[in-house]
MIMI-44588 format. One record per residue: x, y, z of N, C-alpha, C in turn; residue in three letters. Coordinates in steps of 0.001 Angstrom, whole numbers, plus 500000, padded with zeros to 6 digits. Atoms other than C-alpha are relative to their C-alpha. Example, Ala and Ser with C-alpha at 12.3 -4.5 7.8 and 13.67 -1.06 7.14 Angstrom:
BEGIN
500890498810500000512300495500507800500900501200500000ALA 499180498810499940513670498940507140499230501090500730SER 
This chain:
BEGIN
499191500694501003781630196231604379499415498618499785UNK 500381501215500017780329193211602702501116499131499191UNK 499079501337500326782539189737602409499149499544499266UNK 500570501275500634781523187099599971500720499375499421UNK 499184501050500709782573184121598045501324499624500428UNK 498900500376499305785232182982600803500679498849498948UNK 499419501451500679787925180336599190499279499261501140UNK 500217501162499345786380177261600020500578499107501046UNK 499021500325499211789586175866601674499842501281501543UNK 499922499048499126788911178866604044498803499833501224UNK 501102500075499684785490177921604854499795499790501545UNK 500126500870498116785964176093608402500596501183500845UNK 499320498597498811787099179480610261498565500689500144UNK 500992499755499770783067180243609974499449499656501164UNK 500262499842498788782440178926613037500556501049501319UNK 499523499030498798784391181158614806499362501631499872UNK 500412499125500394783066184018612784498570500007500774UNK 501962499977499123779254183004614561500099500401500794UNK 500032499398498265780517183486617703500822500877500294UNK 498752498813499928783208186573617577498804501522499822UNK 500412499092500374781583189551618313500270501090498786UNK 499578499308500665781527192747615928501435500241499477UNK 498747499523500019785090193753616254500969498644499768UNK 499544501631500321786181189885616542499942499859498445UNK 500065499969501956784393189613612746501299500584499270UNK 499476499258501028786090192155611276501836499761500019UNK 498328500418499852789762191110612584500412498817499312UNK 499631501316500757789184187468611394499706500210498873UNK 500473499545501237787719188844608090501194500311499390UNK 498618499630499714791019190830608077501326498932499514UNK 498901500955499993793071187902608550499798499327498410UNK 499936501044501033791490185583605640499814501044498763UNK 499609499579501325791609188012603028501761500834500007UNK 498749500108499855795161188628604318500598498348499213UNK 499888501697500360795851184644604136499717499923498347UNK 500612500162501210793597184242600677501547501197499294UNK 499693499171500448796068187423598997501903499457500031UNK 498528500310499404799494185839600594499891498664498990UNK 500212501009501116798247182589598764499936499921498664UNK 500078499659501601797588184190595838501207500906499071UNK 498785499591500864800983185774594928500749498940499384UNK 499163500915500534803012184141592132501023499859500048UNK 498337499548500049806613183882593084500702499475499245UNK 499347500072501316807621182987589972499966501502499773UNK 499776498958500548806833186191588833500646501318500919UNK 499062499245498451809066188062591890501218500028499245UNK 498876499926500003812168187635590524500473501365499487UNK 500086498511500272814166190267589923500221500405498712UNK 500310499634501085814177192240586607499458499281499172UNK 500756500503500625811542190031585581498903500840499572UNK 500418499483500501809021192134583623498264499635500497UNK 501194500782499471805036191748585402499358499468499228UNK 501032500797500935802989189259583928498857499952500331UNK 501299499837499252799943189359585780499599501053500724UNK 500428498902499968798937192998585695498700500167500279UNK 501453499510499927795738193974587326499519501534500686UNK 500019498293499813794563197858587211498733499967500237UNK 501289500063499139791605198359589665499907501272499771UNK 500538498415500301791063202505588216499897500291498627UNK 500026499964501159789809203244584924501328501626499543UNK 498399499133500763792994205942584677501302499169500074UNK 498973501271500460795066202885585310500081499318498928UNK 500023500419501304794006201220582854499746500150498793UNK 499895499434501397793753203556580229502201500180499267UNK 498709500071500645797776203357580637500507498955500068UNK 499458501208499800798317199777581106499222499251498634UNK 499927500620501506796647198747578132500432500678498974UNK 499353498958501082798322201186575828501407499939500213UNK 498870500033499683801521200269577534500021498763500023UNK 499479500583499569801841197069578766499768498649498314UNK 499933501274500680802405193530576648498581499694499811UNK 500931500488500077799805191867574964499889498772500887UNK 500115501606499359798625188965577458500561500180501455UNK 499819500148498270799885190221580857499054501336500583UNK 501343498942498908796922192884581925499101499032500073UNK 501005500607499832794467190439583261498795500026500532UNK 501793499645499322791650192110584775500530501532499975UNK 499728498214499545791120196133584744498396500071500697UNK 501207499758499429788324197642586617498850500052498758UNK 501139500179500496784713197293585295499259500864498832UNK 500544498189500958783927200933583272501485499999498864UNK 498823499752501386787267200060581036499490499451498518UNK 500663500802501665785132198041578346498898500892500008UNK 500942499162500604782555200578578198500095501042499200UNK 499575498941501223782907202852575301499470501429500157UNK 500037498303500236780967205698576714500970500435501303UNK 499131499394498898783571206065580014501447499621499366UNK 498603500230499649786522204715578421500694500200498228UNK 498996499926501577788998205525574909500738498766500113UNK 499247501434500364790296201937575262499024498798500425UNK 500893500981500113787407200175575401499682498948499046UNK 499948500645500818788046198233572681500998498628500429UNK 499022501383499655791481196451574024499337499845501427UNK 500636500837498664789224195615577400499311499480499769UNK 500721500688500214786924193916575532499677498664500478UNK 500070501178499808787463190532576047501118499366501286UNK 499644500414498592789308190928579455499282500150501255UNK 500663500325498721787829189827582902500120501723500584UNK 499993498773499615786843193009584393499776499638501773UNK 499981500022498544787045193675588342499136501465500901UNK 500449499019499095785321195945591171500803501029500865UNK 498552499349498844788999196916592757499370499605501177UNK 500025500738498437788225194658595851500779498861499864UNK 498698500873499817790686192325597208499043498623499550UNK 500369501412500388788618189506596094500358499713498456UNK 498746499792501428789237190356592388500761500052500016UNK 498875499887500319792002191342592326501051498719500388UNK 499139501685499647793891188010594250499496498887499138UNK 500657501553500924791602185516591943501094500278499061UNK 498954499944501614793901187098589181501692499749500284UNK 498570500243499567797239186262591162500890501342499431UNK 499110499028500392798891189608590805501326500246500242UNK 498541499546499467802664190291590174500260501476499961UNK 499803498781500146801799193882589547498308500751500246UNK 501431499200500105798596196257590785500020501275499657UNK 500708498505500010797523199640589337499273500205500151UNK 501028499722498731795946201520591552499958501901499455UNK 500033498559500056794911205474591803500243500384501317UNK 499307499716499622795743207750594412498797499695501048UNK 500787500217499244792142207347595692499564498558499645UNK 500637501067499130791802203886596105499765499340501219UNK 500537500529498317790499201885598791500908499842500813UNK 498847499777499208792883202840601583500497498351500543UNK 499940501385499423792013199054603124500425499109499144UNK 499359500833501305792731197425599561501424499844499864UNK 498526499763500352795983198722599105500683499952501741UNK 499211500448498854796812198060602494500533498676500441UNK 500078501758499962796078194423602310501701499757499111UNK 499191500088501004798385194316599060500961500535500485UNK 498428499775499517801301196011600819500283498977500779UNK 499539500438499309801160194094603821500370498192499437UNK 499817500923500822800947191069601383500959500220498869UNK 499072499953501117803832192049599490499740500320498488UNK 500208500035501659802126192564595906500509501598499900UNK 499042498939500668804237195404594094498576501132499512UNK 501144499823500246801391197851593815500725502272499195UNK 499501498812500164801885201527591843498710500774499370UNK 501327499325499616799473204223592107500301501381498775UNK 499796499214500675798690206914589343499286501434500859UNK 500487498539499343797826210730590757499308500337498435UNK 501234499155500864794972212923589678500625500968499191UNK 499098498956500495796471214462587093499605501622499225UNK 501021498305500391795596218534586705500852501075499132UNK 499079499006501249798482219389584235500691498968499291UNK 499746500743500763800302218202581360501329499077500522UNK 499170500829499467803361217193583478499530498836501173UNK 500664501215499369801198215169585678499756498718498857UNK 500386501007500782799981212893582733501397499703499371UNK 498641500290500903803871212668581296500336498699501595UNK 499973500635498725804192211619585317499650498906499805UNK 500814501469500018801755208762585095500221499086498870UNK 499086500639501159802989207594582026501317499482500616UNK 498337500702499839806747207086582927499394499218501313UNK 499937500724498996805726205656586475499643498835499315UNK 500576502298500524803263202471584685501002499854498630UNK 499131500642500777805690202333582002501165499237500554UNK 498699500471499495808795201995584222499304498718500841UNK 500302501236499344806522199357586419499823498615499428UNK 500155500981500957805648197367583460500949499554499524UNK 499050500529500411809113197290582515500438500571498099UNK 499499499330501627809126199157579098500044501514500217UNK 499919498121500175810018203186579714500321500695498474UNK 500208499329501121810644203185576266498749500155499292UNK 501437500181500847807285202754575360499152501194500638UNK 500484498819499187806445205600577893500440501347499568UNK 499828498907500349808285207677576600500096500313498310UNK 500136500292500942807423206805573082499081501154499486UNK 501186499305500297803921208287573671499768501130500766UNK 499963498830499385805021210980575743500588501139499116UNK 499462499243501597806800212359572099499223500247498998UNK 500799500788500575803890211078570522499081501867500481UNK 500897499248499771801575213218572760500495501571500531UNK 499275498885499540803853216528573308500062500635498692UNK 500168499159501790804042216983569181498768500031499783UNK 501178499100499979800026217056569401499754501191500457UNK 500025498766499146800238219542571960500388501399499470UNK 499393499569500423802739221144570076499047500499498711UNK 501292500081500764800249221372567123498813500808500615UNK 501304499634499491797271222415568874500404501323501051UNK 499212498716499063799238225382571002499238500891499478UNK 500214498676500518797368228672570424499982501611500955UNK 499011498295498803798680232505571737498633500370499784UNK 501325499550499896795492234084572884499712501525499926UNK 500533498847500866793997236964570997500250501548500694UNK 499743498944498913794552240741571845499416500446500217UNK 500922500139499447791154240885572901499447498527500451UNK 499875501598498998790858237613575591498593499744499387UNK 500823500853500410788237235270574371499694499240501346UNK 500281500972498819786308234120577945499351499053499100UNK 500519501300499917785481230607577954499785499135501399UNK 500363501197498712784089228175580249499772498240499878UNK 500200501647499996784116224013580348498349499759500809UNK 501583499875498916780235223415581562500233498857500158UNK 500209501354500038779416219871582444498649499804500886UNK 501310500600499364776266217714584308500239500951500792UNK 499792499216498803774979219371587423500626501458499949UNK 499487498398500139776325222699586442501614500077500579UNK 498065500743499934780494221628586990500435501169499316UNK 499188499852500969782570224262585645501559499936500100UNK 498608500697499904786240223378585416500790501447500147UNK 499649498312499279788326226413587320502007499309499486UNK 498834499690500615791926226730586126500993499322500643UNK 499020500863499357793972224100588805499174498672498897UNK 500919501453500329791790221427586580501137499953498479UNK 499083500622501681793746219428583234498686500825499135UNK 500651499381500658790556220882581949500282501983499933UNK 499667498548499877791225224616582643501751500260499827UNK 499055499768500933794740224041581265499474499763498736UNK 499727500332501659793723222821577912499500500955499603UNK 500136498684500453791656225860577965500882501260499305UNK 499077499448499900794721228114578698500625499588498524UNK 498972500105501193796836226360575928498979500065499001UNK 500573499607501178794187226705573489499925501408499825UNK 499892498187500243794481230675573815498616500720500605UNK 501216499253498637791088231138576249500469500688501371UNK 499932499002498291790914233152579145498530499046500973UNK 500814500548499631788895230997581603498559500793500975UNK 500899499201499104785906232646583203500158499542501683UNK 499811500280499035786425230567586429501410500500500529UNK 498955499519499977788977232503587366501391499395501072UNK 499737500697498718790020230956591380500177498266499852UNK 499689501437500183791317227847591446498850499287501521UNK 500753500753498495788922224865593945500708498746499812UNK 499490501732499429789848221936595658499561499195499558UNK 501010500947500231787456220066594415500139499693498048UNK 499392499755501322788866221057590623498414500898499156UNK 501668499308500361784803222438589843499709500920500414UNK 501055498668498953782708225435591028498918499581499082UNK 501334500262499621779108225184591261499733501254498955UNK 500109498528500933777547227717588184498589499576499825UNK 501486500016500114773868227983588027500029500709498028UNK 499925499210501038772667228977584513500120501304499713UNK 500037498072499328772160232649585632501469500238500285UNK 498567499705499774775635232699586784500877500328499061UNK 499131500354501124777169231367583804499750501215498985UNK 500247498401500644775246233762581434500435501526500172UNK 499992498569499513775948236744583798501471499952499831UNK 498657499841500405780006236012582737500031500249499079UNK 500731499920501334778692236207579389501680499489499228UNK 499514501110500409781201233671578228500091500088498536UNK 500241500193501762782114234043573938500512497994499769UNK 499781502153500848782841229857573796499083499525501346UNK 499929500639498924781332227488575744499945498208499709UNK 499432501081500391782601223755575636499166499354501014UNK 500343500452498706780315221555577205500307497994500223UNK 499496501349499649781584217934578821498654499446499917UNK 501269500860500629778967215577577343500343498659500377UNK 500276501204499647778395212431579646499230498847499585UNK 501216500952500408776117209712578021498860501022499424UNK 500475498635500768774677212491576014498331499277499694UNK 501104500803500275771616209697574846499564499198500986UNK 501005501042498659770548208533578249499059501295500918UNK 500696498769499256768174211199579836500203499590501791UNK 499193500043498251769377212302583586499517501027500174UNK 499867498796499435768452215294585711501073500705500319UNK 498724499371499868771901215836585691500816500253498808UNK 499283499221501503772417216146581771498645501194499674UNK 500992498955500335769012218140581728500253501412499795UNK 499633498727499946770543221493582694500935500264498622UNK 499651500026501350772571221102580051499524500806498661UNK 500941499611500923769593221119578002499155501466499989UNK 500832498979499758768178224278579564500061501551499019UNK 500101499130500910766680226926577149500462501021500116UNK 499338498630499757768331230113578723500921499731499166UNK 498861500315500528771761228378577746499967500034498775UNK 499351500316501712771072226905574246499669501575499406UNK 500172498868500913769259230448573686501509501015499968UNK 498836499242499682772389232497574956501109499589499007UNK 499088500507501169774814230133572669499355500447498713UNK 500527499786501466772653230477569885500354501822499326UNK 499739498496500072773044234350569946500875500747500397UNK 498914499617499382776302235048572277501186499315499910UNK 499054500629499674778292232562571953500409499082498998UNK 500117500776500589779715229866570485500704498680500705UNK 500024501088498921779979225899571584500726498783499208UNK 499742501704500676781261222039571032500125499674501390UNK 500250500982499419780809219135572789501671499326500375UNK 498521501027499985783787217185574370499475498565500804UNK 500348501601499282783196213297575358500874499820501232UNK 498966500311498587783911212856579071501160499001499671UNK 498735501041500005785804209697577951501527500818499367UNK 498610499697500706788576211314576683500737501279501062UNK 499883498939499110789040213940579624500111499604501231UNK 499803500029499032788176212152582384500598499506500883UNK 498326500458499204791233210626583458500697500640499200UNK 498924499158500748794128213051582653500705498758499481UNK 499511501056500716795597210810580064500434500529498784UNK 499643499787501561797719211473576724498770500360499076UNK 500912499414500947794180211119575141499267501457499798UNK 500324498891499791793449214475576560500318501426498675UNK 499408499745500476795330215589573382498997500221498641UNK 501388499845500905791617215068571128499750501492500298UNK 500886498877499819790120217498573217500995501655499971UNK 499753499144500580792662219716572777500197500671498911UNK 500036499543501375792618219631568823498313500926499869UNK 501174498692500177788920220379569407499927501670500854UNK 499808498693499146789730223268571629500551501057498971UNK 499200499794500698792033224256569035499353500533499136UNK 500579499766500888790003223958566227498724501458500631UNK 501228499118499962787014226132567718500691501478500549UNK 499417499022499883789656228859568962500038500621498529UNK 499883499579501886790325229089565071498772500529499403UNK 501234499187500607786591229755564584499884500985499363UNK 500442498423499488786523232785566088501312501161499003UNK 499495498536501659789107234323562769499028499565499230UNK 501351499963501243785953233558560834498505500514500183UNK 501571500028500366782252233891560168499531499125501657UNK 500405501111498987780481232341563671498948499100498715UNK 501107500658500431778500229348562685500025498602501434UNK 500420501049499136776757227339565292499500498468499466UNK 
């Protein structure tokens, strides 16, 4: 674990740090970003049914619902990948806010009366922040549509507006509603591909939107991991009539969008199948926006009463 940029006021406890063995370090380390975090709560903003003003969301699925929810002027730092436009659908309102690493050093510079967090963050982060009192609320991985209604009402009700949660939970239930399709009386397999050969198995938000678009998923077994491992040979040998593939930075060359590119596949689509692209950003935090990729799901189910055209 690396420390840096101690508060200055903190500075004179370095001598003890020279001479404290290993385990010594890491206790006094411990302490001053305890101390630094205890210093840095605003208790003005404590009171009670006071509404948080100093919102900071250290997970880019946090803060795809804290800026879409919360007040203009009280999210003051989100993690680092929220202003980037190819990981994030709200990269626009993170533009011109301080972005963070989700380490207790960010996050206390911003004096937080409120943290969003995910379910996997840094166990030691969010430990600090409890034992330091900051009000901290955590969104789950969400692998169905009542999970993302979930994560919604929780950062709405933390922020202090549930009507606004449940605004866009009406909002995003009449897309759904819309984009619903009963699946054919000959099943239409499909598969979600992605980098690395990923395909999305039926416990995944991805292998529902399948389902509600009227596919039959080729991954049939649900994994822990929400993926199974599909070599191109594999995939082909399901012989798959759609295949939807999750398109990461589509214009940056990777050995891990290459397969992607591999000629068995595009030849097999070109002649078996048929395909579209879905932008990780909009998928990869279960989020209301998940509600795109199901119009395109939607739409390319509809194809298949027509003419194929690739």
């Amino acid at each position: 674990m690396t420390i840096c940029a101690v508060p200055s006021h903190m500075r004179t406890i370095s001598p003890h740090l020279a001479g404290a063995g290993k385990s010594g370090k890491m206790k006094l380390i411990g302490k001053i970003l305890l101390a630094a975090l205890l210093a840095a709560v605003d208790a003005a903003s404590a009171v009670a049914g006071t509404p948080p003003q100093r919102i900071v969301s250290i997970n880019l699925c946090s803060d795809v619902l804290a800026l879409e929810l919360a007040d203009p002027g009280t999210v003051k730092s989100v993690f680092r990948v929220a202003a980037d436009p190819e990981d994030s659908p709200v990269a626009d309102l993170a533009a011109k806010l301080p972005l963070n690493n989700a380490t207790a050093e960010d996050i206390l510079s911003a004096k937080p009366d409120l943290v969003l967090a995910h379910r996997y963050s840094s166990p030691f982060t969010l430990a600090l922040l409890a034992r330091a009192h900051v009000p901290v609320v955590q969104v789950k991985d969400a692998s169905s549509f009542e999970d993302i209604r979930d994560n919604v009402r929780a950062v709405a009700a933390a922020i202090g507006h549930p009507e606004r949660g449940e605004a866009w939970i009406a909002r995003f239930d009449a897309s759904l509603a819309a984009s619903k399709r009963l699946p054919p009386a000959h099943p239409l397999r499909a598969v979600i591909y992605q980098d690395l050969g990923g395909a999305a198995a039926a416990n995944t938000i991805l292998g529902a939107l399948l389902k509600h678009a009227g596919f039959e998923n080729v991954v049939e077994t649900p994994s822990s991991g929400g993926f199974v491992n599909l070599t191109i040979e594999e995939l082909i040998d399901m012989r798959p009539d759609f295949v939807a593939v999750g398109v990461y930075r589509a214009h940056e060359p990777s050995l891990a969008h290459a397969q992607l590119a591999h000629p068995a596949l595009r030849d097999y689509v070109a002649h078996h199948a048929r395909a579209v692209d879905l932008p990780a950003k909009l998928w990869t935090c279960g989020t209301p926006f998940i509600a795109d990729i199901a119009d395109r799901l939607a739409a390319a189910r509809d194809s298949f009463d027509g003419p194929k055209v690739n």
